[in-house]
C-alpha positions as CSV (number, residue, x, y, z in Angstrom):
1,X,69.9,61.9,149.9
2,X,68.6,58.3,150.5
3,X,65.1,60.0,150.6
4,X,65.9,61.1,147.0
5,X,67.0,58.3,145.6
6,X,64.0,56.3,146.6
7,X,61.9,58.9,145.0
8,X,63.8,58.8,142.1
9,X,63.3,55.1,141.8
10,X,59.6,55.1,141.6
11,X,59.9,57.4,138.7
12,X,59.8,54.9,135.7
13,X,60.2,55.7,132.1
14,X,57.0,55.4,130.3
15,X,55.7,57.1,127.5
16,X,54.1,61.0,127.8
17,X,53.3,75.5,123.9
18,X,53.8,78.7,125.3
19,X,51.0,80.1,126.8
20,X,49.8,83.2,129.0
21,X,47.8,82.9,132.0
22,X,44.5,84.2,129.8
23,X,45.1,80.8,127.9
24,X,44.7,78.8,130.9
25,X,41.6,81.1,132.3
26,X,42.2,83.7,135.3
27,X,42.6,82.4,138.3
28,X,40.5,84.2,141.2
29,X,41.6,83.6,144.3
30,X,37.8,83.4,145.9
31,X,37.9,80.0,145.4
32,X,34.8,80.1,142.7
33,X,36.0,79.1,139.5
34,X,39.8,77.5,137.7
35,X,40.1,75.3,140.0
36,X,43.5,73.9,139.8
37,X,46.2,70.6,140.7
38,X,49.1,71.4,142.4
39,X,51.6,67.9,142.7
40,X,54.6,68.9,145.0
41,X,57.1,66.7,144.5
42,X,59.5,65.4,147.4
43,X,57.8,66.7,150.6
44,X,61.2,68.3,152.9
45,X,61.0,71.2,155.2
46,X,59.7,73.8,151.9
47,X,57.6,70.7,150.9
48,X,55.2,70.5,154.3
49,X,54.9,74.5,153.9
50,X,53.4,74.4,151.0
51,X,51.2,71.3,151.6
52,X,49.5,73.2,154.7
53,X,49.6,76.3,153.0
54,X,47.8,76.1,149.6
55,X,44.3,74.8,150.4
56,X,43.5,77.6,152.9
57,X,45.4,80.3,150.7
58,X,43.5,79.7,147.8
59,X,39.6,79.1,149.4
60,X,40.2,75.2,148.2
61,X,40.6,76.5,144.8
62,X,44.1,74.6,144.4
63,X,43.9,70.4,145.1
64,X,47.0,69.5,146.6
65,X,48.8,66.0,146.0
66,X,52.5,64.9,147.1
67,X,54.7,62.5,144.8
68,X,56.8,60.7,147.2
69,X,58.4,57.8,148.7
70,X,56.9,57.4,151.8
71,X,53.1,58.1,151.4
72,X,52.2,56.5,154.7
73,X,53.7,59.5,156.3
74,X,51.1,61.8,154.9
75,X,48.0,59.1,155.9
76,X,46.3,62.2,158.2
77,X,46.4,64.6,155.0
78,X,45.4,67.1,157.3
79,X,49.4,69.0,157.9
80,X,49.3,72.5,159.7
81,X,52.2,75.0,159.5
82,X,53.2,77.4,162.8
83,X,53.9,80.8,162.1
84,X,55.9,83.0,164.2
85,X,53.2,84.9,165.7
86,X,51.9,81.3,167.5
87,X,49.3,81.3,164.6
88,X,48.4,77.8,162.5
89,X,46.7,77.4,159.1
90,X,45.6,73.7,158.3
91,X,45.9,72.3,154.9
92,X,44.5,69.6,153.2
93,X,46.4,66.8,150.7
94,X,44.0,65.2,148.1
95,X,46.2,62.9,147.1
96,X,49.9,60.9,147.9
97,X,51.6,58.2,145.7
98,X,54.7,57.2,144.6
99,X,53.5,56.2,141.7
100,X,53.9,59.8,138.9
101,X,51.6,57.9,136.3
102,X,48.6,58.1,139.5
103,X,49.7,62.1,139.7
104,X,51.2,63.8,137.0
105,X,48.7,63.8,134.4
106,X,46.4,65.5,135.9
107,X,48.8,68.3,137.2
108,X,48.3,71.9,136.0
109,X,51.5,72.9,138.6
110,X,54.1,70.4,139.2
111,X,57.0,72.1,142.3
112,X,59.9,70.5,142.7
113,X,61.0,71.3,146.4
114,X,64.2,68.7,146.7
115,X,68.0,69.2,147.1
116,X,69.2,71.2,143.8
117,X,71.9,68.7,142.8
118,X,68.7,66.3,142.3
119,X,67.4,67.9,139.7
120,X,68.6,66.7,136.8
121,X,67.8,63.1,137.8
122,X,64.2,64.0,138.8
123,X,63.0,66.3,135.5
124,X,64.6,63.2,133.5
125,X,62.6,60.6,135.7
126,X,59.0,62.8,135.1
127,X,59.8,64.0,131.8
128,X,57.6,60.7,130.2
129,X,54.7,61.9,132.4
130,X,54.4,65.6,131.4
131,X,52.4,67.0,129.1
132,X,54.0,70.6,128.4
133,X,50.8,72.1,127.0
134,X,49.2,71.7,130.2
135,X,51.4,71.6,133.5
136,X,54.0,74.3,134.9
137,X,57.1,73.5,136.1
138,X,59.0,74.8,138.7
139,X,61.8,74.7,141.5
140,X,61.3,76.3,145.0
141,X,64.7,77.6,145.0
142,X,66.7,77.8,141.8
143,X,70.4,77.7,141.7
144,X,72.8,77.8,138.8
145,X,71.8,76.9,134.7
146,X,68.5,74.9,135.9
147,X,66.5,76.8,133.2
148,X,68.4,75.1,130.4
149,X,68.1,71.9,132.4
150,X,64.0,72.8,132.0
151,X,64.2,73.4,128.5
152,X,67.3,70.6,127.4
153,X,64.7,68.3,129.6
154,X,61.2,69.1,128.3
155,X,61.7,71.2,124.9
156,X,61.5,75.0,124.0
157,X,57.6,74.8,124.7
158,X,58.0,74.3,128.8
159,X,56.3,76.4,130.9
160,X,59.0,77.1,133.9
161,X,58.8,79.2,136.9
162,X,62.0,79.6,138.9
163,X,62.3,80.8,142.6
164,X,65.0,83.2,143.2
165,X,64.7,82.0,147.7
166,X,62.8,79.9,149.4
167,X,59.9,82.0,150.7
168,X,60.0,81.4,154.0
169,X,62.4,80.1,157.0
170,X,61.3,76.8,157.8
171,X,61.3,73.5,159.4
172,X,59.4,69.9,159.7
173,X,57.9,69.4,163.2
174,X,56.9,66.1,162.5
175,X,56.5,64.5,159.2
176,X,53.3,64.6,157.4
177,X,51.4,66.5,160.8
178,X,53.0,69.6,161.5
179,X,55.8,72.3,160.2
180,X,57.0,75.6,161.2
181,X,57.7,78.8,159.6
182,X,60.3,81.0,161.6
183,X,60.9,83.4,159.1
184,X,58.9,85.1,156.0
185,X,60.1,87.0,153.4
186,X,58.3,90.3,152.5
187,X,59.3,89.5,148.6
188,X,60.8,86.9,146.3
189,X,62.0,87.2,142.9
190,X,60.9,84.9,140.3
191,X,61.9,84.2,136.4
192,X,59.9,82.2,134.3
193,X,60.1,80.7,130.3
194,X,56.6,80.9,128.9
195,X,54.8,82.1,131.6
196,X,53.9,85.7,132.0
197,X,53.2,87.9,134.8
198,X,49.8,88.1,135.1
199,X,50.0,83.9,135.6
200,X,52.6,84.2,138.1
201,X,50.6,86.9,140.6
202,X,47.1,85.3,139.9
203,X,48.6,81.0,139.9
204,X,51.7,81.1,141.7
205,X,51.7,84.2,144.3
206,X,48.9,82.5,145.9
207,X,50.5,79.3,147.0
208,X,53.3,80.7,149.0
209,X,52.2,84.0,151.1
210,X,51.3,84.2,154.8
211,X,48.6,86.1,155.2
212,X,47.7,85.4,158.8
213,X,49.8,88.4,159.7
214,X,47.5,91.2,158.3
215,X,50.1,90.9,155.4
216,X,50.0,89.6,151.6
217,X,53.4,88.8,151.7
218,X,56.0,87.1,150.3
219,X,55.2,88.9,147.5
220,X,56.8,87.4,144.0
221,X,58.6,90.1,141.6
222,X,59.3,89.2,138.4
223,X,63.0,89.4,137.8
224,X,64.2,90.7,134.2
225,X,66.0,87.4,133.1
226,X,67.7,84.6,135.2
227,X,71.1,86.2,135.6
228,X,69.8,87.2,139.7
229,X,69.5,83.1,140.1
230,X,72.7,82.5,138.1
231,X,75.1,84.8,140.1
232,X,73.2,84.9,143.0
233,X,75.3,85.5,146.1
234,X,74.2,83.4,148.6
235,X,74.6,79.5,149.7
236,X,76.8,78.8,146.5
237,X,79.6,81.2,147.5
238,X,78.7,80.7,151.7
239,X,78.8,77.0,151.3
240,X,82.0,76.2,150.3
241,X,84.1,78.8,151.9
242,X,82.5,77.6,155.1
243,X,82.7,74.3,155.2
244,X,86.4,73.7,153.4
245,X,87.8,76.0,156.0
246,X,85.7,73.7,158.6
247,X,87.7,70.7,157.7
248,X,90.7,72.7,156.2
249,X,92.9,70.2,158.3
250,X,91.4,67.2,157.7
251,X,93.7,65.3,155.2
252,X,91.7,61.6,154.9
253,X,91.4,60.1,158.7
254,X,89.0,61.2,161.0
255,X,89.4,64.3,163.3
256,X,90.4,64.0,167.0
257,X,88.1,65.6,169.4
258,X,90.5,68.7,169.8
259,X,90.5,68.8,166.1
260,X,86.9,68.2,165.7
261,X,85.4,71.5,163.7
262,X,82.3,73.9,164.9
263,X,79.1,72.3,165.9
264,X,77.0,75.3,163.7
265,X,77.5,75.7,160.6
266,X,77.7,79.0,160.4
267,X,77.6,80.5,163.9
268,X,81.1,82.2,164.6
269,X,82.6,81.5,161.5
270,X,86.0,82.5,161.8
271,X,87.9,84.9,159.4
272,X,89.9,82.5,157.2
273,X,86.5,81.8,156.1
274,X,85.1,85.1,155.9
275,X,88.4,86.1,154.1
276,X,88.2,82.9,151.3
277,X,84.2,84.4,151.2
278,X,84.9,87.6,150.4
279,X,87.2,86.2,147.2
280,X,84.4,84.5,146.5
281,X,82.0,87.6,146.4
282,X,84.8,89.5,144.2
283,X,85.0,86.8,141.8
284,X,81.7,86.8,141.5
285,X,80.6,90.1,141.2
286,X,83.4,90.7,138.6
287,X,82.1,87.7,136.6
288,X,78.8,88.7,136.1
289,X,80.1,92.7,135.6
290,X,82.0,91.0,132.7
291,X,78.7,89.2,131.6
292,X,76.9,92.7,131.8
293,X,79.9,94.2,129.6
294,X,79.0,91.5,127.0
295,X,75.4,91.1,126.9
296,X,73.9,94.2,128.8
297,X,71.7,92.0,130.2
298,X,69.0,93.6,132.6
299,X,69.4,91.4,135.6
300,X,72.6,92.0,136.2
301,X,71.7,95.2,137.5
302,X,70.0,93.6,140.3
303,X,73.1,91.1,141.8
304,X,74.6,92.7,144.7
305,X,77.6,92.1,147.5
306,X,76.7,89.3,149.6
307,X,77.3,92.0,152.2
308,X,74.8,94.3,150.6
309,X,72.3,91.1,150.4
310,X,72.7,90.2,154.1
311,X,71.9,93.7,155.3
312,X,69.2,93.9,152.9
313,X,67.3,90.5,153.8
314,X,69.0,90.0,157.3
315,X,69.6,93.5,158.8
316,X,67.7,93.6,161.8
317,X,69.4,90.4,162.6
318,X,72.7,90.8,162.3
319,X,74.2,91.7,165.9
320,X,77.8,92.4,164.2
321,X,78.8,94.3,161.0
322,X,82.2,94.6,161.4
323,X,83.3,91.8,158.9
324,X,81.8,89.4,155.9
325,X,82.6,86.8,158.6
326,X,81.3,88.3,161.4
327,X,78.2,89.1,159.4
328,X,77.0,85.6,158.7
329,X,78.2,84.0,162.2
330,X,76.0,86.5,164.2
331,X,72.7,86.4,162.2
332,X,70.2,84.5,164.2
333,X,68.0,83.4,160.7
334,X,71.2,81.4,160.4
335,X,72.2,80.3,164.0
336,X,70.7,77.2,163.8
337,X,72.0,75.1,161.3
338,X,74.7,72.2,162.0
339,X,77.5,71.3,160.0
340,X,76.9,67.7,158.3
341,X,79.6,66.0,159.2
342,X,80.4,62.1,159.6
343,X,80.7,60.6,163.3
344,X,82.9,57.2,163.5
345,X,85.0,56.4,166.5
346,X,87.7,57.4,165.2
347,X,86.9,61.5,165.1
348,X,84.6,63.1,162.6
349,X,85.3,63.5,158.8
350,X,83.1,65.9,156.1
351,X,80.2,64.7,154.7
352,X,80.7,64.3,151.1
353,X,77.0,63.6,150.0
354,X,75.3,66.4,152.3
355,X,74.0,69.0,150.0
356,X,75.9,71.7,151.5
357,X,78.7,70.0,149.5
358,X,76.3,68.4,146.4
359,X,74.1,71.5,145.6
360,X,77.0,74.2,145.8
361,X,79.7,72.7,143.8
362,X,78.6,70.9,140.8
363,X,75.6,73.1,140.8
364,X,77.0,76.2,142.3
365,X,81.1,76.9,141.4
366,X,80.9,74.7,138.3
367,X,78.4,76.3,136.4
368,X,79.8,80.3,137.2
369,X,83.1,78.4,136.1
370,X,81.7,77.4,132.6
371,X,80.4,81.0,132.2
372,X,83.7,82.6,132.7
373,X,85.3,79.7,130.4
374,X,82.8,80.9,127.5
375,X,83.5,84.0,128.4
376,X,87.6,83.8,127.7
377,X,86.7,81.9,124.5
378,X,85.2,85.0,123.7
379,X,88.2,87.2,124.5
380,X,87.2,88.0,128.4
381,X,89.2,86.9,131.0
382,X,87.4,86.4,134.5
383,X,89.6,85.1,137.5
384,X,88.0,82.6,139.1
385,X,91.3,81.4,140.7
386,X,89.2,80.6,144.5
387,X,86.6,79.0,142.8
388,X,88.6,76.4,141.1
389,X,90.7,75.8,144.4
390,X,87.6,74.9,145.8
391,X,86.3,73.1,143.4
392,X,89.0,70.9,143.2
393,X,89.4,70.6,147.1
394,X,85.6,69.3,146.7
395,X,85.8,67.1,144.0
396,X,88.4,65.4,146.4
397,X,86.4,64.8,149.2
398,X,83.3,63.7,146.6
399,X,85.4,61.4,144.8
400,X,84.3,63.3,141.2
401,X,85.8,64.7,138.6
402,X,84.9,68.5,137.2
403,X,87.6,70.3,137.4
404,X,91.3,68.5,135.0
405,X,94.0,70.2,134.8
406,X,92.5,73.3,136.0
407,X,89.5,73.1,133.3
408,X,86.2,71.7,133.4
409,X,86.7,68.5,131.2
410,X,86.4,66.3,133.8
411,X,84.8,62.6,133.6
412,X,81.8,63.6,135.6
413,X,81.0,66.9,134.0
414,X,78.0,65.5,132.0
415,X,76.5,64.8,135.4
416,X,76.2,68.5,135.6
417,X,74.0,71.5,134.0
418,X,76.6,74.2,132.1
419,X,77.3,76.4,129.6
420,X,79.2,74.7,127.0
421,X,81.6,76.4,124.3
422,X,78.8,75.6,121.7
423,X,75.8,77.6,123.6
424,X,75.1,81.3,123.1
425,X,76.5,83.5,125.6
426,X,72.9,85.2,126.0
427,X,71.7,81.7,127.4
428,X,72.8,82.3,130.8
429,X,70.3,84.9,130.7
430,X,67.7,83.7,128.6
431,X,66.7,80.6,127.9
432,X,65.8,81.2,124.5
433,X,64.0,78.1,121.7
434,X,66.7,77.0,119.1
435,X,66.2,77.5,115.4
436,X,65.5,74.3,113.1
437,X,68.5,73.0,112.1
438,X,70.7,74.6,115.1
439,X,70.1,71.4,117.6
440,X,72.3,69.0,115.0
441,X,75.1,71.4,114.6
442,X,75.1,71.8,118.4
443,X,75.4,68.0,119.0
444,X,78.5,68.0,116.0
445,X,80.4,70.5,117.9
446,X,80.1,69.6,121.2
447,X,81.4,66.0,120.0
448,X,84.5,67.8,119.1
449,X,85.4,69.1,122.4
450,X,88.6,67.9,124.4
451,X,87.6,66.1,126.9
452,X,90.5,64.5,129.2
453,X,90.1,62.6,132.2
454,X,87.4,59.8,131.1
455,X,88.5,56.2,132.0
């Protein structure tokens, strides 16, 4: 998080149309013509992939260059990525700054690859630099409303791609030299506002595949609208079952060694969790069933069980089936991870700025919760009864405020990216520009909400 904020703080207010891929030219990937600038921004795990992936993939077609706060790390501009074959592809940076007025200009295709519940703070920070008519923007992994955070940011005109996953399983070797990728993804779905799909297979496909491997794969499907990203089950359900049932028993002092929780995150996660999950997973599904029975929109179509999901991406390694729980403690893609945690000592206590707790909350429970509030005020009532419990167990350990007296009027809601009782329903879906006239009546309604709990 410390990274973040430092990149954050070299992003300095300053002063700064919908289009198809044929209006920006075709993009071969021979490497002969369109030649293209790619800025990642915030160079993590996903970050180094894509910096030693991009140059090769696209015949040095696509220039590479890396907003960050630590350029010195990147000083050999020559990163390679493992594959899980024993493989490596070298890549090659062009440029690295913390300075976004040395970068952004110039960028056709600007990928945020930080922590979700940065965001906000981050399109805000680069929105001066950005000229809409000429770069893309887009997030490596998409959680939540963050397509009206793209449009509330930079207008009805931006040009936004949205990754459903992350395309690959990956880690940093060491920073700026060498990364690994232990798991790819045969496909990945993708949404986009102004963008179509003969820009996203010929601009953004390219950047992301392995095809060392004989294959041309991850593949990116477009999804029919963003209601896969918005009720996607997956780390915003698994999160917080996992790690409130970690420190279940923790009530403000550190842990004892015998009370200390699991080293792994997820490995044997024990059945109170698994059972709190699969609430989760019914409150879920039944909240975006409701959303289908009021918009019939497309996507929903496509938003399965978690269970259903795990088989489906995980199968082959999943050693036991026989429980939700069971399911996510045995599969090795997720055998790895530790749980953040604080070490004093005293004992341990959770971490309350890890982005297991950050990203899945605020950006996770929150916003399903303001869908199924928009949804009663239109006469359809969603439980959401585990949801709220852990959102307010959260908000305790974070020291915010979402959830008062059981609704989400809380001080620190404005922090946060949701569906307010003035939007459209079909926004959840569709991020769709607002008619002249509609933006000032917006503002005059939302002023007359309730909100409670502000000091």
């Amino acid at each position: 998080m410390e990274r973040i904020r430092r990149i954050a703080a070299h992003v300095q207010d300053a002063p700064a149309k919908a289009i198809s891929s044929d209006a920006l030219g075709p993009a071969p990937v021979d490497g002969k013509s369109g030649e293209l600038i790619v800025t990642l921004v915030a160079a993590g795990n996903s970050g180094h992939v894509c910096a030693a992936l991009i140059d090769g993939n696209t015949k040095g077609r696509v220039k590479v260059q890396i907003l960050t706060s630590r350029p010195q790390v990147w000083q050999h501009k020559r990163p390679f990525v493992r594959f899980p074959d024993g493989q490596t592809q070298e890549g090659h940076v062009h440029c690295v700054s913390s300075s976004p007025a040395e970068l952004i200009p110039q960028t056709d295709i600007l990928l945020w690859t930080g922590p979700v519940n940065a965001t906000k703070d981050i399109f805000e920070k680069l929105r001066p630099y950005i000229n809409v008519q000429r770069t893309a923007i887009g997030t490596i992994f998409a959680q939540g409303l963050v397509h009206l955070l793209a449009q509330r940011t930079f207008g009805s005109d931006v040009k936004f791609f949205a990754l459903r996953n992350i395309p690959w399983l990956c880690r940093v070797v060491k920073l700026g030299l060498e990364c690994e990728i232990v798991g790819v993804k045969s496909s990945i779905g993708v949404m986009t506002i102004n963008l179509d799909r003969s820009y996203v297979k010929h601009e953004l496909e390219p950047l992301f595949v392995v095809h060392k491997r004989g294959k041309w794969e991850p593949a990116m499907e477009m999804l029919p609208d963003f209601c896969p990203i918005v009720f996607n089950p997956a780390n915003q359900i698994i999160h917080p079952a996992r790690y409130w049932s970690l420190f279940r028993n923790w009530k403000g002092l550190p842990l004892s060694k015998s009370e200390e929780p699991s080293e792994w995150l997820y490995r044997d996660m024990d059945e109170v969790a698994g059972q709190v999950l699969v609430v989760l997973d019914e409150e879920l599904q039944a909240l975006k069933d409701a959303y289908f029975a009021a918009t019939g929109a497309e996507g929903c179509k496509s938003v399965i069980s978690l269970a259903d999901r795990l088989l489906d991406q995980y199968g082959d390694q999943i050693s036991d089936r026989s429980t939700l729980a069971r399911m996510v403690g045995t599969n090795k893609a997720y055998s790895m991870a530790r749980t953040p945690l604080i070490r004093t000592q005293q004992g341990v206590m959770p971490n309350p700025t890890h982005r297991v707790v950050t990203d899945d909350i605020g950006w996770g429970l929150c916003a399903l919760i303001s869908v199924a509030e928009k949804l009663e005020s239109a006469g359809m009532f969603v439980p959401t009864t585990m949801m709220r419990m852990l959102v307010e167990w959260h908000q305790k350990l974070m020291g915010k405020e979402y959830l008062y007296n059981g609704r989400l009027r809380g001080r620190d809601c404005a922090e946060l990216v949701l569906l307010s009782s003035s939007d459209p329903l079909t926004l959840v879906a569709e991020a769709t520009p607002a008619s002249e006239g509609d933006w000032i009546s917006a503002v005059e309604e939302q002023a007359m909400e309730p909100r409670y709990g502000n000091p």
